[in-house]
N, CA, C and O atoms as a printed pandas DataFrame, in Angstrom:
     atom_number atom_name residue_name chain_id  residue_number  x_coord  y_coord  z_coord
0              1         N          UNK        A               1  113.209   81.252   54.682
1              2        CA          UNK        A               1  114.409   82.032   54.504
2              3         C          UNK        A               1  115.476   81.165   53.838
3              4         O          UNK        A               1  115.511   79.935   53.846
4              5         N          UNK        A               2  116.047   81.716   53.457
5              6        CA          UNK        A               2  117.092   81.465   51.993
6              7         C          UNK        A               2  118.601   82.047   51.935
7              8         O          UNK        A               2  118.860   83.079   52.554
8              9         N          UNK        A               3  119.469   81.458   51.279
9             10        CA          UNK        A               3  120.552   82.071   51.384
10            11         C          UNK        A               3  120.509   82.322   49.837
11            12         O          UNK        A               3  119.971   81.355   49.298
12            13         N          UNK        A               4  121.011   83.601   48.635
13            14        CA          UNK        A               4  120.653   84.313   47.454
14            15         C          UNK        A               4  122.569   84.005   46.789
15            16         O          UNK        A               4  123.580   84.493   47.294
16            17         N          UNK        A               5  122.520   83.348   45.933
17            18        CA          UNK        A               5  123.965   83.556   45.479
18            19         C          UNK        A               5  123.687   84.953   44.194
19            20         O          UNK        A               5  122.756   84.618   43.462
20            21         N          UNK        A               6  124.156   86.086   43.875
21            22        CA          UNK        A               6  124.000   87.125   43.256
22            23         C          UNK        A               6  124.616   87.120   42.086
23            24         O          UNK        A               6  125.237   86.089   41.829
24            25         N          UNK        A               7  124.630   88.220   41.065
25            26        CA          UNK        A               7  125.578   88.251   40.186
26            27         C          UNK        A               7  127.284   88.396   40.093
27            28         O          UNK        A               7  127.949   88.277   39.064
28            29         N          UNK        A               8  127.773   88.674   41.409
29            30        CA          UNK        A               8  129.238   88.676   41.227
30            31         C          UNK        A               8  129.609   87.368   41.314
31            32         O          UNK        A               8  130.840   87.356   41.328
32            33         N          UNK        A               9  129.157   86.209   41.382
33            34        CA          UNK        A               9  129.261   84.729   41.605
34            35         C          UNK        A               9  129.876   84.636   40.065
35            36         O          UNK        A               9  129.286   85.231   39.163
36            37         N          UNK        A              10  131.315   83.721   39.737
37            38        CA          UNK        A              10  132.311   83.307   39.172
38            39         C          UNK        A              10  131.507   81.902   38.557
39            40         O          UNK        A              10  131.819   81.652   37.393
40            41         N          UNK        A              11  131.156   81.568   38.780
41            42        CA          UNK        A              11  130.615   79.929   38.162
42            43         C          UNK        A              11  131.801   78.972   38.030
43            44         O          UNK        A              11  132.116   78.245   37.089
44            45         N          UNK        A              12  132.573   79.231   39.637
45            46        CA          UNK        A              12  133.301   78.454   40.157
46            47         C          UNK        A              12  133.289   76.904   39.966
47            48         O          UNK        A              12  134.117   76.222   39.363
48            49         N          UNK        A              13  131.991   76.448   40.714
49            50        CA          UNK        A              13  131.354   75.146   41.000
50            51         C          UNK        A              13  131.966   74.925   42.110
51            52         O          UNK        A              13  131.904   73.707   42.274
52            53         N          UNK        A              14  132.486   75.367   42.913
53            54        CA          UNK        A              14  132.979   75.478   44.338
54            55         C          UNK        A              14  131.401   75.158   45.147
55            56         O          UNK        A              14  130.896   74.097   44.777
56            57         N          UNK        A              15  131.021   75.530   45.636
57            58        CA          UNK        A              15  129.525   75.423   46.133
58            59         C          UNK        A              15  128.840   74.092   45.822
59            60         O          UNK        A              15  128.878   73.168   46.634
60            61         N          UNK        A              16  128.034   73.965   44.304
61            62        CA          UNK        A              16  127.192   72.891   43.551
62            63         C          UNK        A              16  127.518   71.541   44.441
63            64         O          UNK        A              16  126.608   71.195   45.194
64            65         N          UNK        A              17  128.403   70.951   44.437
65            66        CA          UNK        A              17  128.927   69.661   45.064
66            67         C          UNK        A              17  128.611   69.886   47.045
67            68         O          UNK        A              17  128.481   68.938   47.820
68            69         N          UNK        A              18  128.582   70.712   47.264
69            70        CA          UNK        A              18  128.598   70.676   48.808
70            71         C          UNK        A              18  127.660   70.595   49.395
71            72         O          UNK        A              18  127.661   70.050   50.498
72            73         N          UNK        A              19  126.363   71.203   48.748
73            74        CA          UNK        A              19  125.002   71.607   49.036
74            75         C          UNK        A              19  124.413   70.219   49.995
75            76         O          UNK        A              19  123.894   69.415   49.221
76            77         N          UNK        A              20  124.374   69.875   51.026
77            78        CA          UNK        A              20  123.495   68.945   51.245
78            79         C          UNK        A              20  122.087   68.476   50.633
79            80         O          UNK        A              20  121.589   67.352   50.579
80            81         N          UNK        A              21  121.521   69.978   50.101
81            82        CA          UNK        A              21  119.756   69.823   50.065
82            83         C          UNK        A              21  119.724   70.117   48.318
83            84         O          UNK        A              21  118.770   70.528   47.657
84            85         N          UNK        A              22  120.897   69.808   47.919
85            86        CA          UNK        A              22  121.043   69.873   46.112
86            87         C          UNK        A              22  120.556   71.137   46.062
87            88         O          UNK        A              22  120.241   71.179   44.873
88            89         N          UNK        A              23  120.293   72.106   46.469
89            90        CA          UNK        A              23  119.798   73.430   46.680
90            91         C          UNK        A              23  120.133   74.325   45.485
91            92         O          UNK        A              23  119.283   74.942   44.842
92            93         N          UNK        A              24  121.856   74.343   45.174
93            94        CA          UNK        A              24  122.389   75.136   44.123
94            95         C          UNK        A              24  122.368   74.423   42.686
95            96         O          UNK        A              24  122.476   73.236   42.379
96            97         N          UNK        A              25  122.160   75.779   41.787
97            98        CA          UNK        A              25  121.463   75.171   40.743
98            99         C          UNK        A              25  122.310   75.899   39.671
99           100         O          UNK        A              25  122.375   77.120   39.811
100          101         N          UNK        A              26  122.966   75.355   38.630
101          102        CA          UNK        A              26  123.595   75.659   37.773
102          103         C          UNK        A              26  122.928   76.836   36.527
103          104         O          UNK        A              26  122.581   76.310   35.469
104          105         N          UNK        A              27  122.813   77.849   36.607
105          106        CA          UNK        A              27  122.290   78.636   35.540
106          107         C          UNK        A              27  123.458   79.556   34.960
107          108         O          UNK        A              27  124.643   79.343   35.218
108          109         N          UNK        A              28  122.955   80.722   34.054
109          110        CA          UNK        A              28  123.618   81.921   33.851
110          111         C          UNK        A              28  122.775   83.057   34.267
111          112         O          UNK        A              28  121.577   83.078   34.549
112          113         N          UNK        A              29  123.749   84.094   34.243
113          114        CA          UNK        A              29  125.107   83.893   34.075
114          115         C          UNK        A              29  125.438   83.463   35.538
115          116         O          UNK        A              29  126.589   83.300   35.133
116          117         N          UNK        A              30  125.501   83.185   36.627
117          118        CA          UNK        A              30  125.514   82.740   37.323
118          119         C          UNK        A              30  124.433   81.344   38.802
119          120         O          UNK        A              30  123.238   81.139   39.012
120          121         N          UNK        A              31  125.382   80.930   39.251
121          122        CA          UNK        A              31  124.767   80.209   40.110
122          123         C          UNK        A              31  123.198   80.524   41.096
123          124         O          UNK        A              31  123.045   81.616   41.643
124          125         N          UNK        A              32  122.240   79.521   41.192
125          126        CA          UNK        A              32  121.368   80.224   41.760
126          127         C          UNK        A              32  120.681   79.226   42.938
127          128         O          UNK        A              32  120.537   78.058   42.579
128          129         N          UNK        A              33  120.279   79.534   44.190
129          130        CA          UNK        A              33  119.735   79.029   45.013
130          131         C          UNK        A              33  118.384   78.897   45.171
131          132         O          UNK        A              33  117.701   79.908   45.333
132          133         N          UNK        A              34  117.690   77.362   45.139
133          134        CA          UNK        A              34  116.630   77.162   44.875
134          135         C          UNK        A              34  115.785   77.616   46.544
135          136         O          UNK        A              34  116.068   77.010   47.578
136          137         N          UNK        A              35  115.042   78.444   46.509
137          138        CA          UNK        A              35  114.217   78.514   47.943
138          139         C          UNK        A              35  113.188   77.472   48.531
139          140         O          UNK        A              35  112.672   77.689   49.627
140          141         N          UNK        A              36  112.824   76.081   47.635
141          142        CA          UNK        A              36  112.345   75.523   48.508
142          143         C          UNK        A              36  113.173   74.422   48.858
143          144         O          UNK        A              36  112.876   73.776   49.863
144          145         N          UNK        A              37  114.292   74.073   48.096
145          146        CA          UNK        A              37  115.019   73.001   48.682
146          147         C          UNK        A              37  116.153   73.948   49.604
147          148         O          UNK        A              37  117.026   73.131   49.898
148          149         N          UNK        A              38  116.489   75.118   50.118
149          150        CA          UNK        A              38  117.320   75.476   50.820
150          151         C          UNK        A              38  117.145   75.132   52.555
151          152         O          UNK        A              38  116.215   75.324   53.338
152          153         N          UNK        A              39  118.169   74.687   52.673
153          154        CA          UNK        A              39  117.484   74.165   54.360
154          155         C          UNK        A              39  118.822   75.366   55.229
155          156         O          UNK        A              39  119.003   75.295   56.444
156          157         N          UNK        A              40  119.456   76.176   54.508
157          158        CA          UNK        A              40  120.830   76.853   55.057
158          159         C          UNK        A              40  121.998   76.069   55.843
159          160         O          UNK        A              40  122.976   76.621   56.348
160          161         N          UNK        A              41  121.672   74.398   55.864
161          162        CA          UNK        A              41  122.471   73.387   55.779
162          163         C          UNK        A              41  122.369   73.313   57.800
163          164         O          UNK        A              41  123.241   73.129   58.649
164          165         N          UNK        A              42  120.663   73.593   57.908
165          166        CA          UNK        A              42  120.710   73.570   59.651
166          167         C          UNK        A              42  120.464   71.618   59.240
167          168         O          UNK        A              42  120.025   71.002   58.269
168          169         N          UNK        A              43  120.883   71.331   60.238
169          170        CA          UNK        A              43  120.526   70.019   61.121
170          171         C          UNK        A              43  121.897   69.432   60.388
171          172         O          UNK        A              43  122.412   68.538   61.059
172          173         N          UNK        A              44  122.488   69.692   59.351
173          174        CA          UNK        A              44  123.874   68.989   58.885
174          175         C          UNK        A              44  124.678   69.684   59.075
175          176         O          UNK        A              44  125.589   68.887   59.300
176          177         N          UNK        A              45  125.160   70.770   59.184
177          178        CA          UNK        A              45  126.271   71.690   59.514
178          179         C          UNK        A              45  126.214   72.799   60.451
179          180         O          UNK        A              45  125.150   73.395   60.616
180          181         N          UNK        A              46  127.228   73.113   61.053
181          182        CA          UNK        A              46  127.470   74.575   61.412
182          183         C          UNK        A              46  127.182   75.671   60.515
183          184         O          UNK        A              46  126.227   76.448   60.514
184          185         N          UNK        A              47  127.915   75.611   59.956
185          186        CA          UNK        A              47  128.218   76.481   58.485
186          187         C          UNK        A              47  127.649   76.711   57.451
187          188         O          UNK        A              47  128.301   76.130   56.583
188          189         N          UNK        A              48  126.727   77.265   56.959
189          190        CA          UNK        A              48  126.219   76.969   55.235
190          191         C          UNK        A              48  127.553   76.722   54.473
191          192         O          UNK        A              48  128.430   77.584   54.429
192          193         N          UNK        A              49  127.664   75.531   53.889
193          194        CA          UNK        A              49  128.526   75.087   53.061
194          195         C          UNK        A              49  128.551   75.775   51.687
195          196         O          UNK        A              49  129.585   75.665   51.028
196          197         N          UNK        A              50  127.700   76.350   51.276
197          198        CA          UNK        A              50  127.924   77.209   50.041
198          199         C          UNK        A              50  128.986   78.779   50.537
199          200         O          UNK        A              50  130.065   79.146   50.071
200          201         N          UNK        A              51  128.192   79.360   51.551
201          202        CA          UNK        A              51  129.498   80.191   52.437
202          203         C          UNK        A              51  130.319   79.555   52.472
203          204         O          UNK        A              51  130.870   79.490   51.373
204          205         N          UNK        A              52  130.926   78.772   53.472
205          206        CA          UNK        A              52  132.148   78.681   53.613
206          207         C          UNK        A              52  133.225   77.959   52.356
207          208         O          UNK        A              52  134.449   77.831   52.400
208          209         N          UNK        A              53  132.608   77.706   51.660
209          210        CA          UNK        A              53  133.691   77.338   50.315
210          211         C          UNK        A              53  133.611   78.805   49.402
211          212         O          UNK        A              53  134.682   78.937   48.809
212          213         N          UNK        A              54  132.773   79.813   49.147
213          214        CA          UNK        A              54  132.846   80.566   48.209
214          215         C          UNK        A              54  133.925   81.309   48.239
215          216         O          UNK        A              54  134.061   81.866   49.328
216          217         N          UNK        A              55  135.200   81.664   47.051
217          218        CA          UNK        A              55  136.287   82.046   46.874
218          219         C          UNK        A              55  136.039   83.757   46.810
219          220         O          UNK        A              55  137.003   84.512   46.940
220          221         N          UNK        A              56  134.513   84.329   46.576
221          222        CA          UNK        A              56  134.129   85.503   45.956
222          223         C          UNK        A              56  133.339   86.506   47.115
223          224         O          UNK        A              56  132.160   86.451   47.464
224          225         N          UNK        A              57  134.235   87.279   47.500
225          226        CA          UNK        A              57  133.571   88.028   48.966
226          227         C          UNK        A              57  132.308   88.466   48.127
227          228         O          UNK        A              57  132.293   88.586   46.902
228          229         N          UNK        A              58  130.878   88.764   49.285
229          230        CA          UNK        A              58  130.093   89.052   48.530
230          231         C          UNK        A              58  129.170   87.987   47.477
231          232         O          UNK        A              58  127.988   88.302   47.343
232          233         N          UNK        A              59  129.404   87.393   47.120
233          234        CA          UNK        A              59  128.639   86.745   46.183
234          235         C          UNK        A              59  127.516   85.970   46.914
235          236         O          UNK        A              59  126.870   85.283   46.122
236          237         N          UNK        A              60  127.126   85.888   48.111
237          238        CA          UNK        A              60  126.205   85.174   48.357
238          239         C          UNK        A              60  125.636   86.168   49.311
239          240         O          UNK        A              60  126.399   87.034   49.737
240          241         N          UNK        A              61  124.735   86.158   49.595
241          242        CA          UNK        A              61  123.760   86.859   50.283
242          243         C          UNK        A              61  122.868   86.412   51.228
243          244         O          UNK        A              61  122.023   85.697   50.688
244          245         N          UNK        A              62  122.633   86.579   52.867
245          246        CA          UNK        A              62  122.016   85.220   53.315
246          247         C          UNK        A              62  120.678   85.981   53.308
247          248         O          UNK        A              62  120.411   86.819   52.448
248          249         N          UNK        A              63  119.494   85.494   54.755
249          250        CA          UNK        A              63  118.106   85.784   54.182
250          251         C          UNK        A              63  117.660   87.233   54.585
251          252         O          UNK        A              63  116.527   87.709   54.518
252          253         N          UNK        A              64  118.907   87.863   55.050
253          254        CA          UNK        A              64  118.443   89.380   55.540
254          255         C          UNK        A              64  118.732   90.279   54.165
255          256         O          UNK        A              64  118.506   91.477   53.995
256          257         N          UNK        A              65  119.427   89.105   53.042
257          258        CA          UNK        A              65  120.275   90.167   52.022
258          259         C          UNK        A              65  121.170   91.192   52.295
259          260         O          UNK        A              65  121.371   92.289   51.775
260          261         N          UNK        A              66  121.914   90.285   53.701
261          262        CA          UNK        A              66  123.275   91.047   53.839
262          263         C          UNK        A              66  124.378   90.151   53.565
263          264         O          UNK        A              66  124.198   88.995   53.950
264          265         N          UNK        A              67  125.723   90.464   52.865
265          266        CA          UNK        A              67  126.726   89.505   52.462
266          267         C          UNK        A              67  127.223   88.765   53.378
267          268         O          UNK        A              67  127.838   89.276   54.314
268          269         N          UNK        A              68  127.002   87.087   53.244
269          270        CA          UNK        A              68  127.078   86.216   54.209
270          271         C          UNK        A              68  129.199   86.617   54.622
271          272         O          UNK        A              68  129.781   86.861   55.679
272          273         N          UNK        A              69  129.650   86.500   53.296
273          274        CA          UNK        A              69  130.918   86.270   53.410
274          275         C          UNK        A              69  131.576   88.097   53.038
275          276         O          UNK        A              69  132.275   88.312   52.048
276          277         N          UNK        A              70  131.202   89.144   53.970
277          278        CA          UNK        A              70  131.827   90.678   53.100
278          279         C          UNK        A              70  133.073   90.455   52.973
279          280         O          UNK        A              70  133.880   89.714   53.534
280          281         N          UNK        A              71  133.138   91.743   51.567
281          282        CA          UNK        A              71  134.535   92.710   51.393
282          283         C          UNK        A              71  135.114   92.310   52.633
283          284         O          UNK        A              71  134.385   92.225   53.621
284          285         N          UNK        A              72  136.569   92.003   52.721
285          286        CA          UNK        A              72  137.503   91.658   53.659
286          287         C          UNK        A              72  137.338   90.435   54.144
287          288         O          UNK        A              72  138.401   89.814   54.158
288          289         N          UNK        A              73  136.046   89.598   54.715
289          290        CA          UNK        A              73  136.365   88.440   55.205
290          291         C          UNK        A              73  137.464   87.014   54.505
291          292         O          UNK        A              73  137.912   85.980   55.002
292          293         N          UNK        A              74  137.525   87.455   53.571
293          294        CA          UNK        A              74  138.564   86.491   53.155
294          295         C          UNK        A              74  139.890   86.415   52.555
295          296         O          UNK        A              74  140.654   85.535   52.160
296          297         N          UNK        A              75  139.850   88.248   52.682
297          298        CA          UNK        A              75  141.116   88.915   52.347
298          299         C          UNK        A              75  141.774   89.285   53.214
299          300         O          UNK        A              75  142.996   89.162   53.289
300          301         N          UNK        A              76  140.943   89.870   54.116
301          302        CA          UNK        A              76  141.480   90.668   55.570
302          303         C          UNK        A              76  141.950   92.172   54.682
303          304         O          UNK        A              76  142.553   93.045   55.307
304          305         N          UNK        A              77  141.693   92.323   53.547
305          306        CA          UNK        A              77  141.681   93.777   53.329
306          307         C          UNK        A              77  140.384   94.986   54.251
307          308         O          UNK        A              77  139.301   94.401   54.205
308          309         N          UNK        A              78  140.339   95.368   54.457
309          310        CA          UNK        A              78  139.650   96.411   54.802
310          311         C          UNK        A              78  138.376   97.119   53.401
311          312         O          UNK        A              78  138.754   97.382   52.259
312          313         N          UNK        A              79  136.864   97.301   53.907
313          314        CA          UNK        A              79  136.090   97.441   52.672
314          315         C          UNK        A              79  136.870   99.072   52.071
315          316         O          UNK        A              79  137.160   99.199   50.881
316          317         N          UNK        A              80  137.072   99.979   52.891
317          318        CA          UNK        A              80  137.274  101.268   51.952
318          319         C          UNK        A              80  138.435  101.013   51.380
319          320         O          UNK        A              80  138.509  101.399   50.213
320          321         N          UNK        A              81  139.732  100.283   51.988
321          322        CA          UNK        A              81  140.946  100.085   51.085
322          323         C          UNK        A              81  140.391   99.670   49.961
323          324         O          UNK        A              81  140.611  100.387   48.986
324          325         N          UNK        A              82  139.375   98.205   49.707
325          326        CA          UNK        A              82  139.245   97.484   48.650
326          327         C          UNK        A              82  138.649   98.578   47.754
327          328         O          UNK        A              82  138.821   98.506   46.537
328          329         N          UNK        A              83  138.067   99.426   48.213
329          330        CA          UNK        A              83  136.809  100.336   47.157
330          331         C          UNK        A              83  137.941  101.155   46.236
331          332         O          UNK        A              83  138.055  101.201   45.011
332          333         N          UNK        A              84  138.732  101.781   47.289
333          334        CA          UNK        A              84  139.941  102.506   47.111
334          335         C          UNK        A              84  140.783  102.211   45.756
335          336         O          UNK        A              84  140.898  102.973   44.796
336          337         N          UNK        A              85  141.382  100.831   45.924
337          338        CA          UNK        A              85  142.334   99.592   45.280
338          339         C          UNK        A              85  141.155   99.558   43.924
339          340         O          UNK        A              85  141.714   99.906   42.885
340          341         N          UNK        A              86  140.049   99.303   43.778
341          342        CA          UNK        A              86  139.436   98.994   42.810
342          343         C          UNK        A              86  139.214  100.647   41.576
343          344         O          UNK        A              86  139.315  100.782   40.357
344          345         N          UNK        A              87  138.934  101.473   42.552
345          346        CA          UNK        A              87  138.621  103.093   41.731
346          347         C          UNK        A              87  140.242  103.133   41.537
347          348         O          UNK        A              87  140.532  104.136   40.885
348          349         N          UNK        A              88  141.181  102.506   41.826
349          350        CA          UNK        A              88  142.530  102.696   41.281
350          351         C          UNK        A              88  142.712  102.200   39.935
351          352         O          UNK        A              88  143.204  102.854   39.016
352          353         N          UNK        A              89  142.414  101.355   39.885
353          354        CA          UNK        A              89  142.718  100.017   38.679
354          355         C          UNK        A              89  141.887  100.572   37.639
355          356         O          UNK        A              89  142.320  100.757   36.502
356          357         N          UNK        A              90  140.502  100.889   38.052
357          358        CA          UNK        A              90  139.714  101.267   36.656
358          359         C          UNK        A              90  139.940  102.772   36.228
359          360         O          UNK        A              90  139.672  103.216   35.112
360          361         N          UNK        A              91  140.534  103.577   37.406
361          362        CA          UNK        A              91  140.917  104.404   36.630
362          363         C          UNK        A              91  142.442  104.430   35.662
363          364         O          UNK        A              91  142.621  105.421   34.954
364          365         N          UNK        A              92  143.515  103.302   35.670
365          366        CA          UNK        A              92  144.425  103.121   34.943
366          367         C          UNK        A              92  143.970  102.260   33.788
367          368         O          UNK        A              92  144.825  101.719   33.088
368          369         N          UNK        A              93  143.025  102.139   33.606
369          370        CA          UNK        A              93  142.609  101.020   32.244
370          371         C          UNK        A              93  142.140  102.417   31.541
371          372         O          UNK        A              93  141.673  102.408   30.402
């Protein structure tokens, strides 16, 4: 089991540097997590360190392929406000 960084991933480089197990791997269009060097950062951290630095709710995915970090955890917005806030914006463009 694996933690999946997806396509909404920014190519920050927030993550790359933290990885204990060099795990994250620089591609396009975005970042990608190698599955045999992923260790989910057990025996060195609490935390998967690629989670807890990612700036991008959503962008990582752990091994159930549910969003390690969802909509709101780092906004404290609420997911239907955000859905809401977003069908706002694209409908004014």
């Amino acid at each position: 089991m694996t933690y999946q960084i997806i396509e909404t991933c920014v190519n920050c480089c927030a993550c790359e540097p933290l990885c204990p197990s060099d795990a994250i791997i620089e591609a396009r269009p975005h970042f990608l997590i190698s599955a045999k060097k992923c260790t989910e950062c057990e025996g060195d951290y609490i935390d998967p360190q690629c989670v807890s630095i990612c700036p991008i709710e959503g962008a990582i995915l752990d091994s159930f392929g549910k969003a390690a970090n969802p909509i709101g955890s780092l906004t404290g917005i609420p997911a239907a406000q955000w859905v809401a806030m977003i069908a706002e914006v694209r409908a004014s463009v």
